[in-house]
NUNUVEX-267141 format. One record per residue: residue number from 0; residue in one letter; x, y, z of N, C-alpha, C in turn. Coordinates in Angstrom, 2 decimals. Each point is the difference from the previous one (the first is absolute). Example, Ala and Ser with C-alpha at 12.3 -4.5 7.8 and 13.67 -1.06 7.14 Angstrom:
2
LODREN    n  res      nc1      nc2      nc3     cac1     cac2     cac3      cc1      cc2      cc3
LODREN    0    A    13.19    -5.69     7.80    -0.89     1.19     0.00     0.90     1.20     0.00
LODREN    1    S    -0.35     1.05    -0.72     0.82     1.19     0.06    -0.77     1.09     0.73
This chain:
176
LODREN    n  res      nc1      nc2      nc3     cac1     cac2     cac3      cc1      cc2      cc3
LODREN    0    X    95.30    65.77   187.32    -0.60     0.29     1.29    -0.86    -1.18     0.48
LODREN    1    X    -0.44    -0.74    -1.18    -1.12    -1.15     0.79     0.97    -1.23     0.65
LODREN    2    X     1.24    -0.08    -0.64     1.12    -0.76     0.20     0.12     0.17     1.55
LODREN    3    X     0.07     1.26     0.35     0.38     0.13     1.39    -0.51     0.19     1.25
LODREN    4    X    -1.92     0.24    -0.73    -1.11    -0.28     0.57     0.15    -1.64     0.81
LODREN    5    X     0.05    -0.82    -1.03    -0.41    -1.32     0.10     1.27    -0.18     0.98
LODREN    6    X     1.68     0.38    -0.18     0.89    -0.27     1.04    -0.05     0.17     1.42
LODREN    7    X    -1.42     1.06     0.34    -0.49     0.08     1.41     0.67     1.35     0.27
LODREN    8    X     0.03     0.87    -1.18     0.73     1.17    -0.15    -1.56     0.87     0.82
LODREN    9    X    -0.41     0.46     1.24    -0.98     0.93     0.38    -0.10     1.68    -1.14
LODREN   10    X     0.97     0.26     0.41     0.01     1.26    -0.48    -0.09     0.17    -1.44
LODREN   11    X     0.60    -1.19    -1.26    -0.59    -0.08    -1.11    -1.22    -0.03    -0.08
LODREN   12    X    -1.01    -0.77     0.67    -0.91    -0.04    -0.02    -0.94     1.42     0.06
LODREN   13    X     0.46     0.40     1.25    -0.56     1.68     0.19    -0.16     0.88    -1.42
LODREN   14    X     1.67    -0.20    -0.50     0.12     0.69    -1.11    -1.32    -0.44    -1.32
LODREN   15    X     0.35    -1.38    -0.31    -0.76    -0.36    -0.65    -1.46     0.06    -0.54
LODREN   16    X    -0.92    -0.11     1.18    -1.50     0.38    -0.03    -0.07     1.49    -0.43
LODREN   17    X     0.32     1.00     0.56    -0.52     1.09    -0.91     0.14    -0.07    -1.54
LODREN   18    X     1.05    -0.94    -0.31     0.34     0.41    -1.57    -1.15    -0.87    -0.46
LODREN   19    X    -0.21    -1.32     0.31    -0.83    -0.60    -0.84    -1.67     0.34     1.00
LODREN   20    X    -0.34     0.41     0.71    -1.13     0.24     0.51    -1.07     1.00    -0.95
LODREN   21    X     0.13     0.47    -0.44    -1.06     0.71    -0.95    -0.26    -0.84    -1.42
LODREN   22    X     0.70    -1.18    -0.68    -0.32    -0.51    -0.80    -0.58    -1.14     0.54
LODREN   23    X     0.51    -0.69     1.61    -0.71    -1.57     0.24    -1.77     0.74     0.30
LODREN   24    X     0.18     1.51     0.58    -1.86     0.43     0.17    -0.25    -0.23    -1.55
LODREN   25    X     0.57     0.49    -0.77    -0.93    -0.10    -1.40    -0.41    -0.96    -0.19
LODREN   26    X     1.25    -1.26    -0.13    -0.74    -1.61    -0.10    -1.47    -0.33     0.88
LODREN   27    X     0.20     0.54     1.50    -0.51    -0.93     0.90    -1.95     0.76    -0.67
LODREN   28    X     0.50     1.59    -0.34    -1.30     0.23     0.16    -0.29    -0.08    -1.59
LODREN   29    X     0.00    -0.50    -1.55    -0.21    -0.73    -0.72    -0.74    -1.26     0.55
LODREN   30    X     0.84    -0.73     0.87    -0.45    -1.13     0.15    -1.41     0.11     0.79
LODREN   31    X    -0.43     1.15     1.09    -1.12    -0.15     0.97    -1.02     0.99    -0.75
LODREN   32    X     0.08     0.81    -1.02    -0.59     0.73    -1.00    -1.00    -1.23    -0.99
LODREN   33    X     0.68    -1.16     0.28    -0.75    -1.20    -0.75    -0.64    -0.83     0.92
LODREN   34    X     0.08     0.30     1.18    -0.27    -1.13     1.39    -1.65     1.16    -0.30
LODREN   35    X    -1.08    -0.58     1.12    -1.39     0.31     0.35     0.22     1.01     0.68
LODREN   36    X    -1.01     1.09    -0.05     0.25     1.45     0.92    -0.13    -0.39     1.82
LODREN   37    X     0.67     0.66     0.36     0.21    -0.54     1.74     0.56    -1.27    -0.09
LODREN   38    X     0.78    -0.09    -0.42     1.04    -0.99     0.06     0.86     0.26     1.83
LODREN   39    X     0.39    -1.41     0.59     1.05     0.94     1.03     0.79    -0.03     0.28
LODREN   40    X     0.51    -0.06    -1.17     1.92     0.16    -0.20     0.00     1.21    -0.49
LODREN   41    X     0.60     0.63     0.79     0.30     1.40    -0.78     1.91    -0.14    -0.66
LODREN   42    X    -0.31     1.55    -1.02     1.06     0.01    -0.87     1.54    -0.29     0.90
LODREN   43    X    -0.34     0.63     0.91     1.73    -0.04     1.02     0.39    -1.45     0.79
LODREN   44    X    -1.52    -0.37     0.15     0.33    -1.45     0.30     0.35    -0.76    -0.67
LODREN   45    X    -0.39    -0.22    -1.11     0.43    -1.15    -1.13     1.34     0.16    -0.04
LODREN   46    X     0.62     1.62    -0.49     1.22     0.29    -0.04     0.73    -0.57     0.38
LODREN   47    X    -0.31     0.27     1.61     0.72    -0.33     1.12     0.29    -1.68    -0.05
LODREN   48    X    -1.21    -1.01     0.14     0.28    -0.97     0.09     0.84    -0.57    -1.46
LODREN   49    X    -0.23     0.67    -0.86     0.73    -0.16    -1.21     2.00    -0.28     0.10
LODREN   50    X    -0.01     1.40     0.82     1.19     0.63    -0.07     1.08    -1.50     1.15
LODREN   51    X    -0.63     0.49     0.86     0.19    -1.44     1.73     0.52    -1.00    -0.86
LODREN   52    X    -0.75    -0.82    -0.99     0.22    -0.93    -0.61     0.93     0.25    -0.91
LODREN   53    X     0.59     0.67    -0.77     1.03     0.25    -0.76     1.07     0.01     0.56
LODREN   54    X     0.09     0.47     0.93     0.81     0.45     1.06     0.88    -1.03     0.52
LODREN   55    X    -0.97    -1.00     0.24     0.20    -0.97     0.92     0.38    -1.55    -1.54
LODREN   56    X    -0.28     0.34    -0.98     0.20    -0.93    -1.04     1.71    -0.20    -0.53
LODREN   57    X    -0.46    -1.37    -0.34     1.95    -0.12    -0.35     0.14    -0.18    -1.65
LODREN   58    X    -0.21     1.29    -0.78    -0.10     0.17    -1.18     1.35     1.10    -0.17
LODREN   59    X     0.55    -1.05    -1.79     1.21     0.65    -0.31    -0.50     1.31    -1.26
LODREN   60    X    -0.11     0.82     0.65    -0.99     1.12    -0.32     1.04     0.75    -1.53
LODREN   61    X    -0.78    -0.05    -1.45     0.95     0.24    -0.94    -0.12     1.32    -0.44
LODREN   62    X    -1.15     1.07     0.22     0.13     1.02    -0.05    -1.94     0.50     0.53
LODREN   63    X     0.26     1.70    -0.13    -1.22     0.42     0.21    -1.60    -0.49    -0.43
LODREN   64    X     0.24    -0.73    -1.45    -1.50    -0.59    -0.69     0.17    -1.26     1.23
LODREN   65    X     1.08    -1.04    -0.03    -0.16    -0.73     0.78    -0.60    -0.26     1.55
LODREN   66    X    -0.09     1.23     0.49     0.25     0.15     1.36    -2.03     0.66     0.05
LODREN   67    X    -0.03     0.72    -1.05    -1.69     0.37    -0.10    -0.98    -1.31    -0.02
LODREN   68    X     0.45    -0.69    -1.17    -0.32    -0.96    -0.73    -0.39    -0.89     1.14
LODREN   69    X     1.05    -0.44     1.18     0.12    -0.71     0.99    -1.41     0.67     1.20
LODREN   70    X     0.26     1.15    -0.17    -1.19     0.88     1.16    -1.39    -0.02    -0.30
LODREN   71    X    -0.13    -0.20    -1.63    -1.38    -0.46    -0.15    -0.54    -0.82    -0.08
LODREN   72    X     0.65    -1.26     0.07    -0.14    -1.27    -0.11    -0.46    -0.53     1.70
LODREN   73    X     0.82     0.94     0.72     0.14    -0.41     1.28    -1.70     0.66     0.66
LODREN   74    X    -0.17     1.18    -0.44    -1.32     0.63     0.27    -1.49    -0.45    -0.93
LODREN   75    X     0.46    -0.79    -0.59    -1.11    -1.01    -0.68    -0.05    -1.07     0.63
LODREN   76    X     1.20    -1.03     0.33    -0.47    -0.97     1.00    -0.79     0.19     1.57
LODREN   77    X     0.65     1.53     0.59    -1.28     0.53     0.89    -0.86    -0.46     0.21
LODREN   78    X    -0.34     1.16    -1.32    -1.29     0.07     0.02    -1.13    -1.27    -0.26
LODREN   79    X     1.05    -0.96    -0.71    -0.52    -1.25    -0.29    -0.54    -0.45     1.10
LODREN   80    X     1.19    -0.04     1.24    -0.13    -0.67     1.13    -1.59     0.70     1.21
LODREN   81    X     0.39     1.02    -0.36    -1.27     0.75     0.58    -1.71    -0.27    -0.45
LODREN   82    X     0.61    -0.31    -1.45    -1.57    -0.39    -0.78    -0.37    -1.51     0.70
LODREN   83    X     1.30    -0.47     0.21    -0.71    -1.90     0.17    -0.07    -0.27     1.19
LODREN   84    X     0.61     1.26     1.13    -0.46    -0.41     1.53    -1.44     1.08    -0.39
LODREN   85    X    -0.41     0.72    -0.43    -1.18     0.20     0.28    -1.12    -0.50    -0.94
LODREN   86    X     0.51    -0.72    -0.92    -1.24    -0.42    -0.67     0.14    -1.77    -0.06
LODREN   87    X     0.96    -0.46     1.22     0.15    -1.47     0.37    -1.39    -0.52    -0.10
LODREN   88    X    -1.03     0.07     0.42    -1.54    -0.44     0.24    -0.72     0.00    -1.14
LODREN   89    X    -0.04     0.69    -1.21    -0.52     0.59    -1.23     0.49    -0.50    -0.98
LODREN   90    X     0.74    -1.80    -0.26     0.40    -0.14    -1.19    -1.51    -0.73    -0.69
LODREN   91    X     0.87    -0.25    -1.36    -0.58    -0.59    -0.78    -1.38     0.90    -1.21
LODREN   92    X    -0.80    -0.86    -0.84    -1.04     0.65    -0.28     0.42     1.00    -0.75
LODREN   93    X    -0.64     0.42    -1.10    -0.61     1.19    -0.91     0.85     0.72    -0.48
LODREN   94    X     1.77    -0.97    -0.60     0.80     0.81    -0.83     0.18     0.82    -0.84
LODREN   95    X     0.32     1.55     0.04    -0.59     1.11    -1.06     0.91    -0.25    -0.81
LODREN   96    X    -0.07     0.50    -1.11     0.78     0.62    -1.15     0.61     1.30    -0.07
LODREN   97    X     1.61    -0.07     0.03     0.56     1.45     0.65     1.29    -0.28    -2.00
LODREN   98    X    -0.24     0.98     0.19     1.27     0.64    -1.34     0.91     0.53     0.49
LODREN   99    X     0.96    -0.48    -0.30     1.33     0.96     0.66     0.30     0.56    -1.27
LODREN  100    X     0.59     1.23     0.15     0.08     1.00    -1.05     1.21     1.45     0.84
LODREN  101    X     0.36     0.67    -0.32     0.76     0.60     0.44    -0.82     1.39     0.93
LODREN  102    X    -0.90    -0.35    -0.61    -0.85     0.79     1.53    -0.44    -0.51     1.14
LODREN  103    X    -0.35     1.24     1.30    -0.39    -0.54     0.85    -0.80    -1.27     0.31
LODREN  104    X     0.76    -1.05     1.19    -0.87    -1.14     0.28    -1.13     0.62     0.85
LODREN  105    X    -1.08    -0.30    -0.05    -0.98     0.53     1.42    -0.55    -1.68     0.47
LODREN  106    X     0.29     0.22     1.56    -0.24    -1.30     0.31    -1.72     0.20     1.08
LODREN  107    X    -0.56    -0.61     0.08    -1.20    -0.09     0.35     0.43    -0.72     1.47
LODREN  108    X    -1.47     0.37     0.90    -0.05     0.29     1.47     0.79    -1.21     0.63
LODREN  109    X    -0.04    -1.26    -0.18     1.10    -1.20     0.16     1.00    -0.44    -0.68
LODREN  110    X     0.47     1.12    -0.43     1.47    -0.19    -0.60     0.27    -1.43    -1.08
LODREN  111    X    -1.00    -0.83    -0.06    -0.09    -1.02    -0.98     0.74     0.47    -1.44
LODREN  112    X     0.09     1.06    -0.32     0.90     0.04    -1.24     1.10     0.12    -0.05
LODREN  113    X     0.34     0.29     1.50     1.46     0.23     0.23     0.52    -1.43     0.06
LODREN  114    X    -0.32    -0.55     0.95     0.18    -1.39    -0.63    -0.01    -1.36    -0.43
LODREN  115    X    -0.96     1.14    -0.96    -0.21    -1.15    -1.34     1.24     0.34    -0.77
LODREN  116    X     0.55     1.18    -0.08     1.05     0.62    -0.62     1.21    -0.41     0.88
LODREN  117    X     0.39     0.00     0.90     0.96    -0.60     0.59     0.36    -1.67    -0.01
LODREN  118    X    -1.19    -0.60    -0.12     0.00    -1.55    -0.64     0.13    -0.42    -1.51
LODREN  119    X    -0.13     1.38    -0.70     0.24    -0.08    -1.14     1.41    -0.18    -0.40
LODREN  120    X     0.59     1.28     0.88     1.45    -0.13    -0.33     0.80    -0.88     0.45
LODREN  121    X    -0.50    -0.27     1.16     0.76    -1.35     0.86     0.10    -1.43    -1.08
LODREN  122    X    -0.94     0.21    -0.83     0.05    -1.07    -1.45     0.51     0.55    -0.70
LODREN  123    X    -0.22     1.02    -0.58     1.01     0.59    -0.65     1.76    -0.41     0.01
LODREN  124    X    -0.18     0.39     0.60     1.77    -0.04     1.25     0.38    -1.17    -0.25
LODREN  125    X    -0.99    -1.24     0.29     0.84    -1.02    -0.37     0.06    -0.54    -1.91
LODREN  126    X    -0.81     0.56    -0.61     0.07    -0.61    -1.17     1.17     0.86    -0.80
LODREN  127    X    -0.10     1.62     0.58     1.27     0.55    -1.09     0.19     1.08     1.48
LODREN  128    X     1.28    -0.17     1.03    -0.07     0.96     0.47     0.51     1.61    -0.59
LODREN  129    X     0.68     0.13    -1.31     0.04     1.31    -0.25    -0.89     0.39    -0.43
LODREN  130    X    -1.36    -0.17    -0.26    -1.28     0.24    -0.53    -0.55     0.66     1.33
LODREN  131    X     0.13    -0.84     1.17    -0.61     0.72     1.24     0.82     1.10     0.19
LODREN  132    X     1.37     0.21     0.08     0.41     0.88     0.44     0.33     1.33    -0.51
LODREN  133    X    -0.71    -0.31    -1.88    -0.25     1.19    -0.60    -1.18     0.90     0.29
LODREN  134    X    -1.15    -0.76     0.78    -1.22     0.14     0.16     0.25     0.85     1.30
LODREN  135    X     0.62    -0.65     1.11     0.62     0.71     0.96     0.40     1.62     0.03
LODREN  136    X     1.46    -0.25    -1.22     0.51     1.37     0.26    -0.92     1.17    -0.92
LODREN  137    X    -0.46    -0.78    -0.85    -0.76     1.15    -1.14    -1.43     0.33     1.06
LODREN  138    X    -0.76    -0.63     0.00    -0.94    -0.05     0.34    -0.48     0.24     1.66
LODREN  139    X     0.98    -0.41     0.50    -0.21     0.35     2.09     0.98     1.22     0.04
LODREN  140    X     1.02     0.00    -0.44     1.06     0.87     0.41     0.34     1.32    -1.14
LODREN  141    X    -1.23     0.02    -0.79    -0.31     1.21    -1.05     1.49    -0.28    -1.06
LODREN  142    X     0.71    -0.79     0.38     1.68     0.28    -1.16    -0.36     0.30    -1.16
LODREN  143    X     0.70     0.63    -1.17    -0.24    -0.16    -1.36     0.47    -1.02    -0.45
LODREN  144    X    -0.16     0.01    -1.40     0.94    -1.27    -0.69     1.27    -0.11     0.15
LODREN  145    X     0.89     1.02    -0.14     1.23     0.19     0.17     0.62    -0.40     1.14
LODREN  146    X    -0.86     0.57     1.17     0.54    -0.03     1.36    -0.16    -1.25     0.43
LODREN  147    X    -1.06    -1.02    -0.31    -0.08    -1.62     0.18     0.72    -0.82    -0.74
LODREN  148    X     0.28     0.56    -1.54     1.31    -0.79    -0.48     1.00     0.17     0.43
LODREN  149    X     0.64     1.31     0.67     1.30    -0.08     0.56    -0.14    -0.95     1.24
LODREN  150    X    -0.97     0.05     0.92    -0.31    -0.90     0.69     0.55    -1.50    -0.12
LODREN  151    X    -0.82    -0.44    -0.80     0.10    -1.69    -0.64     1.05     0.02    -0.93
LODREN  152    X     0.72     0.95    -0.26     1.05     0.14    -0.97    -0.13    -0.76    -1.17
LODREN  153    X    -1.09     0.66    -0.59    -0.77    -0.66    -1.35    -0.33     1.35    -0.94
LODREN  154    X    -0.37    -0.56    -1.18     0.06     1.16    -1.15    -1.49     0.64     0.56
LODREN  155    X    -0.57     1.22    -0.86    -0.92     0.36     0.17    -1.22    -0.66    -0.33
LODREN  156    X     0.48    -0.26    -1.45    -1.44    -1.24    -0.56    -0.31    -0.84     0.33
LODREN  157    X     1.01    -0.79     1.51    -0.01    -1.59     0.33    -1.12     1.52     1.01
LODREN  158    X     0.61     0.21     0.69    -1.12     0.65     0.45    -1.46     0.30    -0.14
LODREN  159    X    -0.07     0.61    -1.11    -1.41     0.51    -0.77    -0.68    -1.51    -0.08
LODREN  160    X     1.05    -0.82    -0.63    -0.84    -1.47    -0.19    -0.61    -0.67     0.87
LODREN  161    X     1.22    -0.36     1.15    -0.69    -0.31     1.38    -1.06     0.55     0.54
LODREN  162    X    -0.16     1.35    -0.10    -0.93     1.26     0.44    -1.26    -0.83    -0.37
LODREN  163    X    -0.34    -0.29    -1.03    -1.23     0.13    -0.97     0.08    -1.74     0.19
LODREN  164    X     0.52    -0.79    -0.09    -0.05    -1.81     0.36    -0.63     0.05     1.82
LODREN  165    X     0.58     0.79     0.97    -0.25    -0.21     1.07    -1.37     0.44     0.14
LODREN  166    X    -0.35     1.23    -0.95    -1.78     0.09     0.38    -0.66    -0.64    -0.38
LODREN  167    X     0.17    -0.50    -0.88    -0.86    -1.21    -0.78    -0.35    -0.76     0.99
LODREN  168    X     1.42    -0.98    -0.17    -0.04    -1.07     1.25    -1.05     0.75     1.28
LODREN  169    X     0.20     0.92     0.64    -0.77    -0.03     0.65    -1.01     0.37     0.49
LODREN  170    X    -0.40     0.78    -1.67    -1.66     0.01    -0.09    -0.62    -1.20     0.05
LODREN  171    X     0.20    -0.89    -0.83    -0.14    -1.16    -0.35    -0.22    -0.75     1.66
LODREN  172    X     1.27     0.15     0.60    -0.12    -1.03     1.33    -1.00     0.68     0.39
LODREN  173    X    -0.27     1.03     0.52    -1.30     1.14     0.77    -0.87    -0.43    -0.46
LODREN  174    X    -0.51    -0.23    -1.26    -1.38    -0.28    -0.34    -0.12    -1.12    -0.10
LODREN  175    X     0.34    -1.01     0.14    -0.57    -1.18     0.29     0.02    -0.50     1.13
């Protein structure tokens, strides 16, 4: 169906959003559950602008983890983008110390951890990009192990390994 989305198929499209619309809200509101209270993106918006962009993307889409995987990635750069037009004026100065851990991120009133964490991975990305993109699907897009190795079409333990190398790395980058 995303095949025929992207062919300029309308009515796939129609079809489409209800099926995946109650899991891209779960992502979007994970992701604003970690944003500052009164945030003003709401859950349907992110979605939405989430969804527009998928929509409109020229990705050879390999199955359902893929296609999530892709929606949270896409609703993290957002929000990225939202953090750095509004906190354009506010760089620099008084880098915290943030742990990434498989619990909630909570990001503080200028979004500075968001990204500090988004510059993290953007290094990340280039030194091992399957390291970022385990961090991605496990970690932004809730996947299990299983469901991110079928992903990367890698064993489970390259998984688990990566899992546990990518936090390091970027505890490590965060705190210094």
């Amino acid at each position: 169906m995303l095949l025929t989305v992207r062919a300029g198929d309308q009515s796939a499209l129609n079809k489409l959003l209800p099926l995946v619309y109650d899991e891209l809200r779960k992502i979007a509101s994970s992701y604003l559950s970690q944003e500052r209270s009164g945030h003003t993106i709401q859950t349907s918006d992110l979605v939405h602008e989430a969804y527009l962009r998928l929509a409109d993307a020229d990705i050879s889409w390999q199955n359902r983890a893929h296609f999530f995987g892709i929606a949270a990635r896409s609703m993290r750069q957002i929000l990225v983008d939202y953090a750095r037009r509004r906190n354009a004026g506010k760089r620099g100065g008084g880098m915290t110390r943030v742990s990434l851990s498989e619990s909630v991120l909570v990001l503080d009133e200028d979004f500075s951890r968001l990204l500090m964490l988004d510059d993290a991975l953007r290094r990340l990305e280039q030194v091992d990009a399957r390291l970022c993109k385990v961090v991605e699907l496990r970690y932004f897009s809730g996947l299990t192990v299983g469901e991110t190795a079928e992903v990367l079409s890698v064993s489970t333990r390259t998984v688990e390994n990566d899992w546990n190398l990518a936090k390091a790395w970027l505890f490590r980058t965060m705190s210094s």
